[in-house]
C-alpha positions in Angstrom: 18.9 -42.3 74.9 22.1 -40.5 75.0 22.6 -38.0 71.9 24.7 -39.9 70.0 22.5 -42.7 69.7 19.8 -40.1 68.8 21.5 -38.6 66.1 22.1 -42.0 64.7 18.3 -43.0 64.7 17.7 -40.0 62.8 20.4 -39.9 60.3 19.8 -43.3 59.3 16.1 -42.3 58.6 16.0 -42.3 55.1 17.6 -46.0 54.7 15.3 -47.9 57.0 14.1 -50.8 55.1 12.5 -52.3 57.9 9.5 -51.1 59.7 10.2 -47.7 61.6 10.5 -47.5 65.5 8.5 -44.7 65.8 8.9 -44.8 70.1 12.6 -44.4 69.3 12.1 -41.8 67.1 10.2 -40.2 69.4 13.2 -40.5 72.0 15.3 -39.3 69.6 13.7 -36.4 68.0 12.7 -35.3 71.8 16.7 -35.5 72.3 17.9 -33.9 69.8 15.1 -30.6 70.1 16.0 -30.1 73.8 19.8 -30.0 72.8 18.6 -27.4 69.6 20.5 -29.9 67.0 16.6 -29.6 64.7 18.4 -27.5 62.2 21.5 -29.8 62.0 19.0 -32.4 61.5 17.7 -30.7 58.5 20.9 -30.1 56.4 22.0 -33.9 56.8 18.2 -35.1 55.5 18.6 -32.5 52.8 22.1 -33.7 52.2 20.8 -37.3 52.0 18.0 -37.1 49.6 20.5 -34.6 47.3 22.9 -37.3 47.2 20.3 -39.9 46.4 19.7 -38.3 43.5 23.2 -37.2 42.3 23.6 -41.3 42.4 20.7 -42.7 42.0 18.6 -40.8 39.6 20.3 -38.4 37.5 22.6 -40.9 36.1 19.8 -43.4 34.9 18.2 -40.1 33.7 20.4 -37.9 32.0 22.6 -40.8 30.7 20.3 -43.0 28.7 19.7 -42.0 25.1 16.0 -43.1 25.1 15.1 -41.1 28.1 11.6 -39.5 27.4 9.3 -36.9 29.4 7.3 -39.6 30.8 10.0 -42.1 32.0 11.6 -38.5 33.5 8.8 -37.3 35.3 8.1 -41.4 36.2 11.3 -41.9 37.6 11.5 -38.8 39.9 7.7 -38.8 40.7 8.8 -42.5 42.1 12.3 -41.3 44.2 10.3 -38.4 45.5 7.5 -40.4 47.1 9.7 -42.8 48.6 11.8 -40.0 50.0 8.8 -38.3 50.8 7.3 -41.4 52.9 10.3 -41.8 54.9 10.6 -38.2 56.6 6.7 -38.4 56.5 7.1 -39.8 60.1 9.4 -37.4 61.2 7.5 -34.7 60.0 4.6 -35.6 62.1 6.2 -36.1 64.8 7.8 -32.6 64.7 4.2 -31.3 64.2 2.6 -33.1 67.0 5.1 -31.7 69.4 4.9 -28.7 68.0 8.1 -27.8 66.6 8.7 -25.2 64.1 10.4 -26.7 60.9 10.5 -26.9 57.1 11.3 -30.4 56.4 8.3 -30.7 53.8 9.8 -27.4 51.7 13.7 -28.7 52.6 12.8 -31.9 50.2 11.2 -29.6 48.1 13.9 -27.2 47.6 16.5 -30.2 47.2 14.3 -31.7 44.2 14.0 -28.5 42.5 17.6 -27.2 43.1 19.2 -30.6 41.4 16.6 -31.5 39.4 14.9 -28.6 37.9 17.3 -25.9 38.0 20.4 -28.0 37.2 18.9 -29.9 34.3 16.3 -27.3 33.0 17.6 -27.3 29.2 17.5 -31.1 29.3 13.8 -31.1 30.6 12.9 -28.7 27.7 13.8 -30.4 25.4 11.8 -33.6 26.2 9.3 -31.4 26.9 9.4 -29.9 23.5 9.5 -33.1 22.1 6.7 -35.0 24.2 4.4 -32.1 23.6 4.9 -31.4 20.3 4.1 -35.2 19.5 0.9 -34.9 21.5 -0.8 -31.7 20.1 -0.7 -33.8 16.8 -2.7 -36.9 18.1 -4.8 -34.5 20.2 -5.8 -32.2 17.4 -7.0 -34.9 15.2 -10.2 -35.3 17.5 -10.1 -39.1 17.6 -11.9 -40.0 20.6 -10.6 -43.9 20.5 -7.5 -46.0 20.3 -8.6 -48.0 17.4 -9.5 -44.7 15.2 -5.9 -43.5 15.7 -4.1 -46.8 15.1 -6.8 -47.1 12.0 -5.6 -43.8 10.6 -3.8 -43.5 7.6 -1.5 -40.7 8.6 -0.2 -41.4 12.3 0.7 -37.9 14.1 2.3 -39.3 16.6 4.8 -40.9 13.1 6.3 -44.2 15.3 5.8 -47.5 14.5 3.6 -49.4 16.2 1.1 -46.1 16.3 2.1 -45.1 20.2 -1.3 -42.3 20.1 -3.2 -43.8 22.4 0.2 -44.5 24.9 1.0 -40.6 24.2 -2.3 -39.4 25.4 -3.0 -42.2 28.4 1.2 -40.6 28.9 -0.1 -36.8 28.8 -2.6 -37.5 31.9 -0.3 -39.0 33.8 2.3 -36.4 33.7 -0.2 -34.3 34.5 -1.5 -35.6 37.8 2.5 -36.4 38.9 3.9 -32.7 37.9 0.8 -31.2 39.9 1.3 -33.6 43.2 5.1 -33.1 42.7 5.0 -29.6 42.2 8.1 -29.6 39.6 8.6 -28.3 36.6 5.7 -26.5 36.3 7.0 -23.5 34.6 9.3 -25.6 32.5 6.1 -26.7 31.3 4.4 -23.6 30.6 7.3 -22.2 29.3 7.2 -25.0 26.9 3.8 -24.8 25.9 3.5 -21.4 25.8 6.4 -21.5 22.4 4.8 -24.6 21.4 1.5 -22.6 21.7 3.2 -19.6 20.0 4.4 -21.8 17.0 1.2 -23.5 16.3 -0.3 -19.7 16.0 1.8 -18.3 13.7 1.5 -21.6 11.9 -1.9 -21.7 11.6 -2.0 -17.9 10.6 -0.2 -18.2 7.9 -1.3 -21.2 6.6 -5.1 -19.4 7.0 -4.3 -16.3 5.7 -1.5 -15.5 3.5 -2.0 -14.0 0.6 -6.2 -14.5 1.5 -7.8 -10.7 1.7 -11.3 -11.4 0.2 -13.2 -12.7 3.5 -12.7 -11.6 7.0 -10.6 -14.3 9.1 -10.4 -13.3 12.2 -13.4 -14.6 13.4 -12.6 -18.0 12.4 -8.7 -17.4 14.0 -10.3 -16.9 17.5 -12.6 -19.6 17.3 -9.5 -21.9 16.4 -7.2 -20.4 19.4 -10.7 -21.2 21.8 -11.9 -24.4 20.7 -8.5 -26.1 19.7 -5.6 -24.6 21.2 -6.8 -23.5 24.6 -8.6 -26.6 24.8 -5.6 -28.5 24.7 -3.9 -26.5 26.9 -6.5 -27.1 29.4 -6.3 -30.8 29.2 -2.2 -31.1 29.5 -1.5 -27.9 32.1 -2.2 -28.0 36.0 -3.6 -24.9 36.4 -4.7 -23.2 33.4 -6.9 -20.4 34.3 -4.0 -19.5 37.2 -1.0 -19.6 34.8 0.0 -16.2 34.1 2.3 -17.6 31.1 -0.9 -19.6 29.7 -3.1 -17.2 29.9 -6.3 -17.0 27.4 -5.6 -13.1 27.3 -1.9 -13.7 26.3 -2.4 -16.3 23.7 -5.2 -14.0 22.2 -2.7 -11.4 22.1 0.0 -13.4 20.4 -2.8 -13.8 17.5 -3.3 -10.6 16.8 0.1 -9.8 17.3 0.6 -12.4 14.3 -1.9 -11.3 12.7 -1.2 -7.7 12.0 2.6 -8.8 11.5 1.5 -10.8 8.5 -0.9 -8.3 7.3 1.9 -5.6 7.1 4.2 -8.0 5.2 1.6 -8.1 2.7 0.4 -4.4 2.8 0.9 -3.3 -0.9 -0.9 -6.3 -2.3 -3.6 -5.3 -0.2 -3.9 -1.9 -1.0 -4.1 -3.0 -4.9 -6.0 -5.4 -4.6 -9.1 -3.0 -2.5 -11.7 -3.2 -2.7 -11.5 -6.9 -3.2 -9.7 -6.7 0.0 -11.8 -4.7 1.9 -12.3 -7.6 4.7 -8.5 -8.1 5.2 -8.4 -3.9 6.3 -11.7 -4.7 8.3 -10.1 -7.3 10.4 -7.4 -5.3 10.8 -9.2 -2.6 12.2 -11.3 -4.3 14.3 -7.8 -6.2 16.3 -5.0 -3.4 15.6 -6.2 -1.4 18.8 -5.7 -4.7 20.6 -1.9 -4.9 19.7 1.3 -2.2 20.3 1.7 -2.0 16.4 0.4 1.0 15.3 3.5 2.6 14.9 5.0 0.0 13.6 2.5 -0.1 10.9 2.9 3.4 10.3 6.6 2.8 9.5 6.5 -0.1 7.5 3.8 1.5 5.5 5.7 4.6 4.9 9.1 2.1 3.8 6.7 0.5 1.3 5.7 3.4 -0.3 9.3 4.6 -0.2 11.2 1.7 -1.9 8.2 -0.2 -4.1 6.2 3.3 -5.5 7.7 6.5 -4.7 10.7 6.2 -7.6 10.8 6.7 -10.7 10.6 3.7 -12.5 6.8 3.8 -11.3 4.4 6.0 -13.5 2.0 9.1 -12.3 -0.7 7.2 -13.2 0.0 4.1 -10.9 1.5 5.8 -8.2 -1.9 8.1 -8.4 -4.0 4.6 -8.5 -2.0 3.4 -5.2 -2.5 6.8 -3.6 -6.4 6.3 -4.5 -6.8 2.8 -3.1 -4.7 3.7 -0.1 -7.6 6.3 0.7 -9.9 4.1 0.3 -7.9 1.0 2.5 -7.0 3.0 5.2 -10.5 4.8 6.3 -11.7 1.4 6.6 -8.9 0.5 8.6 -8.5 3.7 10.7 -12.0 5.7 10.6 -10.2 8.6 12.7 -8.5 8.9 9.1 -5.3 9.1 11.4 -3.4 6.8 9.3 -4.0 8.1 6.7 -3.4 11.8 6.8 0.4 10.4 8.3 1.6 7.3 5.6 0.6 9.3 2.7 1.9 12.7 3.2 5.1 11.3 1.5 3.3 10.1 -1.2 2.0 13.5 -1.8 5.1 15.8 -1.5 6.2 13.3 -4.5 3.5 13.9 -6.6 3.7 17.1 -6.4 7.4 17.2 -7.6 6.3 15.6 -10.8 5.4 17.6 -13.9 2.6 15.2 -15.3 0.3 15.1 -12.1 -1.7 17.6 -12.7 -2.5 16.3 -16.3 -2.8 12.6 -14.8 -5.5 13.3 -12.2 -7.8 15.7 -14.3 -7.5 12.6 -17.0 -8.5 9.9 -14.6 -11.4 12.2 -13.2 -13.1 12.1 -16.8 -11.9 8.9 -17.5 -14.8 5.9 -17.3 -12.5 3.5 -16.3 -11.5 4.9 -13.2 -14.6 3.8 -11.4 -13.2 5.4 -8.2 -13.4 9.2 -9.0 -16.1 9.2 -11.8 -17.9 7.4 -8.7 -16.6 10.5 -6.4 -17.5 12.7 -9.0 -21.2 11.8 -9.8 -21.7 12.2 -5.6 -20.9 16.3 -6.6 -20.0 17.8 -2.9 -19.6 15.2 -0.5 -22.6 14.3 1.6 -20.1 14.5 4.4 -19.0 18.4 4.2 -22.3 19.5 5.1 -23.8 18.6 8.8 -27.0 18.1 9.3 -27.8 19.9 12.4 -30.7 17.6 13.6 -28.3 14.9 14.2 -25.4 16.0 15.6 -25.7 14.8 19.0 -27.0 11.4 17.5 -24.4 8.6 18.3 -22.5 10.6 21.0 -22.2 7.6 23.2 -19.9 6.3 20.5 -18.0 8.7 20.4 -13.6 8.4 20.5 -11.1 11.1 21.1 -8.1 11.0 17.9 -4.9 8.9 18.4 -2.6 10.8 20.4 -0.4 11.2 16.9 -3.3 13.6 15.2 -2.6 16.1 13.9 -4.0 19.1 16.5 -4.4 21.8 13.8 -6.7 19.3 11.8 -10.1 19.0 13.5 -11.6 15.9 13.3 -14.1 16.4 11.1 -12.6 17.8 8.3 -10.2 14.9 8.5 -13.1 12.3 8.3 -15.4 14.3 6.1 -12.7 15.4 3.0 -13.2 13.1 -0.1 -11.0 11.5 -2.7 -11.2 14.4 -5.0 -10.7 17.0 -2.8 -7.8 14.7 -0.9 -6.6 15.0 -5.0 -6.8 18.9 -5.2 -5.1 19.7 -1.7 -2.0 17.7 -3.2 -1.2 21.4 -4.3 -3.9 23.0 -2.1 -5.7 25.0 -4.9 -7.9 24.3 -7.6 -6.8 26.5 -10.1 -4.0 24.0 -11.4 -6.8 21.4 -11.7 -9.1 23.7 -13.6 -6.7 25.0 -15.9 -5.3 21.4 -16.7 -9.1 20.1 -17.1 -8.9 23.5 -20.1 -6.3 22.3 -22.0 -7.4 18.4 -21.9 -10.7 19.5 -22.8 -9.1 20.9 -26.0 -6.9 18.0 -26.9 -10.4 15.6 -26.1 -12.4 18.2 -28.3 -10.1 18.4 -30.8 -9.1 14.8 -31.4 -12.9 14.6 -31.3 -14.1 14.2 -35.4 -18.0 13.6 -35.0 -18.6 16.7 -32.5 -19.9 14.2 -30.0 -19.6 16.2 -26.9 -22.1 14.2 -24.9 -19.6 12.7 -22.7 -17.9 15.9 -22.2 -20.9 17.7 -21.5 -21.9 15.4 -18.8 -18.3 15.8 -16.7 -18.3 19.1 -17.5 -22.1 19.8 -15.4 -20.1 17.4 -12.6 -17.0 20.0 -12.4 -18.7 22.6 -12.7 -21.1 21.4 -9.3 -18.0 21.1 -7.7 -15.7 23.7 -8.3 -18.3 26.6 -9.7 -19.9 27.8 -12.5 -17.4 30.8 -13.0 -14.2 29.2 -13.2 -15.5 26.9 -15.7 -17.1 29.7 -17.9 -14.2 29.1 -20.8 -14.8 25.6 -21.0 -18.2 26.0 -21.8 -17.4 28.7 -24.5 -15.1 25.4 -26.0 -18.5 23.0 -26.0 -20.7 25.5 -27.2 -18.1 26.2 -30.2 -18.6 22.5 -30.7 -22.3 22.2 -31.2 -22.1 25.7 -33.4 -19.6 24.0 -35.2 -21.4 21.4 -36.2 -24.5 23.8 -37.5 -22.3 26.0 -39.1 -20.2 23.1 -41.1 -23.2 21.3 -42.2 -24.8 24.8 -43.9 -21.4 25.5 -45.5 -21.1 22.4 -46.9 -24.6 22.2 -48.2 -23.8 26.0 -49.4 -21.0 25.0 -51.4 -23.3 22.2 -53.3 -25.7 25.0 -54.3 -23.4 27.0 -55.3 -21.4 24.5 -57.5 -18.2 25.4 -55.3 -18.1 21.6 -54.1 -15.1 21.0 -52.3 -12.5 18.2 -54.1 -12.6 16.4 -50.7 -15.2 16.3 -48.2 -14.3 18.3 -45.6 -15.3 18.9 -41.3 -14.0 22.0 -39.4 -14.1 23.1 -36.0 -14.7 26.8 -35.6 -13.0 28.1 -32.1 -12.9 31.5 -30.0 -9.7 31.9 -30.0 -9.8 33.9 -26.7 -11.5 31.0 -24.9 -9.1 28.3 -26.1 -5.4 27.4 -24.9 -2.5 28.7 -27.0 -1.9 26.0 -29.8 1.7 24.3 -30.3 3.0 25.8 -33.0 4.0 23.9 -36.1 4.5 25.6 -39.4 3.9 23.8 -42.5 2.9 24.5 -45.8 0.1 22.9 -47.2 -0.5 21.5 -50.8 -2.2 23.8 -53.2 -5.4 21.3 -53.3 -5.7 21.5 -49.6 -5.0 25.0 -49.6 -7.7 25.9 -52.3 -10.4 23.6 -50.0 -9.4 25.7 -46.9 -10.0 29.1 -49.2 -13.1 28.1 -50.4 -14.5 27.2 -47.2 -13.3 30.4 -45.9 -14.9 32.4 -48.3 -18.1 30.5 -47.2 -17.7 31.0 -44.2 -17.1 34.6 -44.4 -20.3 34.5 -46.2 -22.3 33.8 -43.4 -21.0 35.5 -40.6 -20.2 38.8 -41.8 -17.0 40.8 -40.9 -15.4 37.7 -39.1 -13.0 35.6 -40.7 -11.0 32.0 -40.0 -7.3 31.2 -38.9 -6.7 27.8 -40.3 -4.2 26.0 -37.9 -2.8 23.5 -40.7 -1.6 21.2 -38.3 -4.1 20.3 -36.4 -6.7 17.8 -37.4 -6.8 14.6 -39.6 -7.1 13.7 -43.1 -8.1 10.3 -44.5 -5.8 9.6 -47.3 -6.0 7.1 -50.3 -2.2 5.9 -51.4 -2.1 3.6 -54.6 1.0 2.0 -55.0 2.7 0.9 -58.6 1.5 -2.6 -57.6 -2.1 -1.2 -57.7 -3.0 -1.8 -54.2 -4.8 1.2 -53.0 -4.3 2.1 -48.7 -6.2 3.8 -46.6 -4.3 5.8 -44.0 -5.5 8.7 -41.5 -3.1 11.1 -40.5 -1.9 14.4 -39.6 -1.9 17.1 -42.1 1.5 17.5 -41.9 1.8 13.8 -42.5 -0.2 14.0 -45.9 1.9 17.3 -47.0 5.2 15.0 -46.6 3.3 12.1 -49.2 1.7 14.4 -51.4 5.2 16.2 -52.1 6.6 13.0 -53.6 3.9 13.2 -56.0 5.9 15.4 -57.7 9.5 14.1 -56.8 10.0 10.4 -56.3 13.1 11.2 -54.0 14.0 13.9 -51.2 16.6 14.9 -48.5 15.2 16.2 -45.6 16.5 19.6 -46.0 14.5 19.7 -49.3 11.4 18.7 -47.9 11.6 20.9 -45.3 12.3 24.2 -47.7 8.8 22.6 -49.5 7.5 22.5 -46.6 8.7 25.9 -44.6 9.2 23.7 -42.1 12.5 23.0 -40.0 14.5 19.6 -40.8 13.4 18.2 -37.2 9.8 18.1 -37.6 10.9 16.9 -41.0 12.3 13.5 -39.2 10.1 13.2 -36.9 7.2 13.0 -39.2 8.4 11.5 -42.0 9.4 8.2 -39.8 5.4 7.3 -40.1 5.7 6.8 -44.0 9.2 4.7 -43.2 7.2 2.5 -40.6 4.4 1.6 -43.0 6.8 1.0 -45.8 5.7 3.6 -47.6 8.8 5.5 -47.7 12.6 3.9 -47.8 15.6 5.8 -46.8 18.3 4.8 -49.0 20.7 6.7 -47.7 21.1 9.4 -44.7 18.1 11.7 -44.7 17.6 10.8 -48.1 14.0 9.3 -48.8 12.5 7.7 -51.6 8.8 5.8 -52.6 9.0 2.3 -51.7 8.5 0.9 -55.6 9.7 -2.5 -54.9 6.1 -4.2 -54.5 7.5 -7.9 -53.5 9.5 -6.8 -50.5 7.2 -4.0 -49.8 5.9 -4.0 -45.8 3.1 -1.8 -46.6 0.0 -2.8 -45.1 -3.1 -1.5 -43.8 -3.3 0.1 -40.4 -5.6 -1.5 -38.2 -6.0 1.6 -35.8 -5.8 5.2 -36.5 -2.7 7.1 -35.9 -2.8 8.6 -31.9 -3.0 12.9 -32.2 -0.5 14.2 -30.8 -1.6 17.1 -28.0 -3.0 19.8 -29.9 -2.0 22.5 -27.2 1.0 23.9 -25.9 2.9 22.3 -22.8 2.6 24.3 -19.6 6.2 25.3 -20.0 5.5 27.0 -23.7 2.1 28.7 -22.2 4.3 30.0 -19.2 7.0 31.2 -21.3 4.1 32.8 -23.9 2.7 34.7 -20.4 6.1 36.0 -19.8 6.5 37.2 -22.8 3.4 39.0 -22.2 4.1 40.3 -18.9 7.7 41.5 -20.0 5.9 44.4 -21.7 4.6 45.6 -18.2 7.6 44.5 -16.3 9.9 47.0 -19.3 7.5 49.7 -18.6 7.7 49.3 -14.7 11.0 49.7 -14.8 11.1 52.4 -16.9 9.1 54.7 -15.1 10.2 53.7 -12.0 14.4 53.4 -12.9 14.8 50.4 -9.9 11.9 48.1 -8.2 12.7 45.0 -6.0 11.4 41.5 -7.0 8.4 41.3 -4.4 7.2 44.5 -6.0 7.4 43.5 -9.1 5.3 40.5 -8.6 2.8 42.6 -6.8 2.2 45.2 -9.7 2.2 42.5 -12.2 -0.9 40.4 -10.0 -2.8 44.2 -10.1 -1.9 45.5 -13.7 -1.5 42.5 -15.6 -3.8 39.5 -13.8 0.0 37.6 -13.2 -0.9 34.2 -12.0 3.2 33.1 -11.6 4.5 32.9 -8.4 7.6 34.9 -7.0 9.8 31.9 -7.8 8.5 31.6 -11.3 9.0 35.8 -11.9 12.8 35.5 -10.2 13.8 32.6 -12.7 12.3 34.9 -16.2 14.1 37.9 -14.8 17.6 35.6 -14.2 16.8 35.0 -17.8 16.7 38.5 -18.8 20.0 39.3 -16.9 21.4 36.4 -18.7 20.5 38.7 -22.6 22.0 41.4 -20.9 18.4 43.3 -20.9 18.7 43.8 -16.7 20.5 43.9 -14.2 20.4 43.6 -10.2 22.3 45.2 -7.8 21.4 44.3 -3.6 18.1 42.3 -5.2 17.1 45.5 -7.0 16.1 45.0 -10.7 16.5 47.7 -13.5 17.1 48.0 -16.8 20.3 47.4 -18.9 21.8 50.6 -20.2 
């Protein structure tokens, strides 16, 4: 056989339709090796079987609308055996004379070049589509045709039902992609987003807004049973497939997992402890995931644009900052977390005026379970060690996140509680003790029955936790209490014996004035019967404790008043002192202007206003004209009525600002001396005589701003930061 004739044989290899000539072939392969054409050989087979499908399968394919997976993978799987069984002879011919080749990978190659790589965004999408239809008949667990076409709701939604055809369909594909070895990672790729879909899915659907059980448990066993199980029945090579892969898909649920979780954070964190499981599943798959950081971030936005404004009160932004203690040790027990997100939320409290006042109010408030919880614990149980133990558990043990903070050890950021988290917001407790005073005053003083039982009992709490000495004036104020009571109850039974009854009964609280904060001031001028009661019971008073005398402050306290009206309907009001002075002067006067009532009163015409709008509210009073007032005579149209509660007291102490101003006041006797003996002193030194002569508790801020104040009356003057007085 000449080579000619050889190369013909062989060419026309792949359209034999007769039965092959395999002692020609022989000739002809045995030809065409000793003349070193093999390679030629392989190009033109490769050539042949790439045109076959250019013309003979692509276009039935790729150009028919109802062209599915399984027709696709059908049609191919059928062209490739055929082309596979013609070179088949070829190929082991080559083999038996052993000759080096690649026939077997040339087809290969061919397949995959025109098929798979040419066409790959048509094979998705039938993938996506086959797939799709066939984790929905799968995941129904219907083990039989005649369940699924019995179904009311087909998943497969063709009519006829098709289920059965779809999963007989799904094995099939299987066995010809693994023998075929195409479009394997097509596949994975496809089942991997299908995968990736039906997780997300089926997180959200299980727990969106859901924070009261733990659901993680029952996400895993989902992604084991259902999805992977799946998986396994419709991929070649599961446990191989790096795409596929158990550890993977895990991953991707957690990764959903937290992703949801953070879009729902704030809920969360008002909603503790109710959602306590929610921050336990996080904690138990955050390590798992790279989205630490990005919780820390979102967190910290949350806080930023939802809470830290202010259209958001103290009080709620101090409730978040609670719960958020509370959320994130369960969530991060390194306490990590939390020392980082709410660092912001601190440097804001601390630039508002009422936080102070807000925290000490919660802390002896009953309805903030929280901290009356923290407080009845005294000293947390986890500031002391118990030296027996410490090496108990040391197995356990974890280093901090590589974001801790290195000058915090890891105890004290683990073992600090609520309430002392609460105090470090300014990092003393002297702003805390003095603020607990002054409420103590206003809760004392708005306090008629000189119950003190409640105040007692958070007052032995404080007083565990922050010492007996710093607390020594607020147990001066309960003690004036209970004497109080004694002492009012003998003056009042004095009075009786004496036949000195008061007009009215009357209750008074009897305070050392050195133990008690500065009152607001409030001049007013009281009527002459209240004024006789308060004599009398002076008198009495001065009776029994001998060379010591009372300081009324008129306008603190309340009186229960009787009004009758000209339609003889008789109201009972309690009120203010002041209040009742404003009524009782139009006894005498149907009608006043404000400036007359406040020369009455010896008052000025803006406490005047203020006051006299409670009358006007109740119908009592009408203006009938500007600042001019009048009894409300006219009984049919009158809106008087009864009030259901009492009227709220107003704080019975001055603000901080007005006891800062009164201490500078004070401390501007030293600071006039100072610099009169001295001519000229500079600000720091100033501040350091006041702390050792005059007990100064200000800071050197606080002292620069009172002495700009000065130099703005023309009573200093500074020169290169020196300070001296004005000549």
């Amino acid at each position: 056989m000449d080579l000619e004739e050889a190369w013909n044989f062989v060419e026309n290899l792949l359209q034999a339709k007769e039965s092959l000539n395999l002692a020609g072939l022989k000739m002809a392969v045995e030809k065409l090796v000793a003349d070193d054409l093999l390679d030629a050989v392989y190009e033109t087979l490769s050539y042949q079987i790439e045109q076959s499908i250019v013309n003979s399968v692509l276009p039935y394919i790729f150009q028919d609308a109802n062209c599915t997976l399984p027709i696709l993978v059908t049609k191919i799987y059928n062209q490739a055996k055929s082309h596979r069984d013609a070179v088949q002879p070829l190929i082991l011919l080559l083999d038996s004379l052993k000759c080096r080749h690649e026939l077997a990978e040339a087809v290969q190659r061919t397949y995959r070049i025109e098929i798979e790589f040419s066409h790959q965004h048509k094979i998705t999408e039938l993938a996506e589509e086959f797939y799709s239809k066939a984790y929905l008949v799968c995941s129904k667990e219907m083990t039989s045709a005649e369940d699924l076409e019995e179904s009311n709701c087909c998943p497969c939604e063709l009519s006829p039902c098709q289920c059965h055809l779809i999963l007989l369909q799904m094995s099939a594909i299987t066995e010809n992609i693994q023998e075929l070895g195409l479009f394997q990672n097509i596949i994975e790729d496809v089942l991997f987003g299908i995968a990736r879909a039906k997780i997300k899915e089926r997180v959200s659907t299980t727990c969106a807004s859901s924070y009261s059980k733990t659901l993680i448990n029952d996400l895993t066993e989902w992604l084991n049973n259902d999805l992977i199980g799946w998986l396994d029945k419709v991929t070649v090579n599961l446990d191989g497939s790096e795409i596929l892969s158990k550890e993977r898909l895990m991953y991707y649920l957690y990764d959903s997992f937290v992703k949801l979780r953070l879009d729902e954070i704030l809920p969360m964190i008002i909603d503790y402890p109710d959602s306590r499981p929610s921050f336990e599943d996080l904690h138990s798959v955050l390590p798992q995931t790279n989205l630490r950081k990005q919780l820390i971030v979102t967190i910290k936005q949350v806080y930023e644009s939802r809470i830290l404004h202010p259209g958001v009160t103290t009080t709620d932004i101090l409730t978040a900052y609670i719960q958020s203690i509370q959320a994130f040790r369960v969530l991060d027990p390194s306490c990590v977390i939390l020392e980082i997100v709410t660092e912001p939320v601190k440097l804001y409290l601390r630039s508002r005026e009422d936080t102070v006042r807000c925290i000490v109010a919660n802390l002896i408030d009953e309805s903030c379970e929280v901290l009356s919880d923290e407080l009845t614990k005294g000293t947390s149980d986890q500031d002391t060690v118990d030296e027996d133990n410490i090496g108990e558990g040391w197995q356990h043990w974890l280093p901090d996140p590589v974001d801790a903070n290195p000058d915090v050890s890891s105890k004290a950021r683990r073992s600090t509680d609520i309430i002392n988290m609460l105090v470090n917001i300014y990092g003393t407790k002297e702003l805390f003790i003095k603020e607990y005073w002054n409420l103590l005053a206003d809760r004392l003083l708005s306090n008629l029955s000189y119950t003190t039982m409640w105040e007692i009992r958070y007052f032995e709490l404080l007083k565990i936790r922050f010492g007996e000495t710093d607390l020594l004036k607020c147990e001066v104020m309960l003690k004036d209490v209970t004497d109080s009571k004694r002492l009012n109850t003998w003056i009042n039974e004095e009075l009786q014996k004496t036949n000195n009854e008061l007009p009215f009964q009357m209750n008074a609280l009897m305070l050392s004035a050195q133990y008690w904060p500065t009152f607001r001031e409030e001049p007013i001028e009281l009527p002459a019967e209240m004024k006789d009661a308060l004599t009398s019971y002076t008198k009495a008073y001065e009776t029994t404790k001998v060379n010591r005398t009372l300081k009324w402050q008129p306008h603190i306290g309340q009186v229960e008043v009787d009004i009758e009206m000209d339609s003889g309907n008789t109201v009972t009001f309690k009120t203010s002192p002041v209040n009742v002075a404003i009524i009782m002067a139009f006894q005498e006067q149907g009608m006043y202007t404000v400036e007359e009532l406040a020369e009455k009163l010896q008052t000025s015409a803006s406490v005047i206003r203020r006051r006299i709008s409670y009358w006007q509210s109740h119908g009592v009073l009408k203006e009938i004209s500007h600042d001019v007032y009048e009894l409300n005579k006219d009984s049919s149209t009158s809106m008087i009525h009864e009030p259901i509660e009492e009227e709220v007291l107003e704080s019975a102490t001055a603000s901080s600002e007005q006891q800062k101003e009164q201490e500078f006041q004070v401390m501007w006797s030293y600071i006039n001396g100072m610099l009169t003996n001295s001519d000229s002193l500079p600000l720091e030194r100033i501040h350091s005589m006041l702390k050792i002569f005059a007990n100064a508790e200000c800071t050197v801020h606080e002292l620069e701003r009172f002495l700009s104040k000065k130099i703005r009356e023309g009573k200093v003057v500074c020169a290169a930061g020196v300070y001296k007085l004005a000549s």
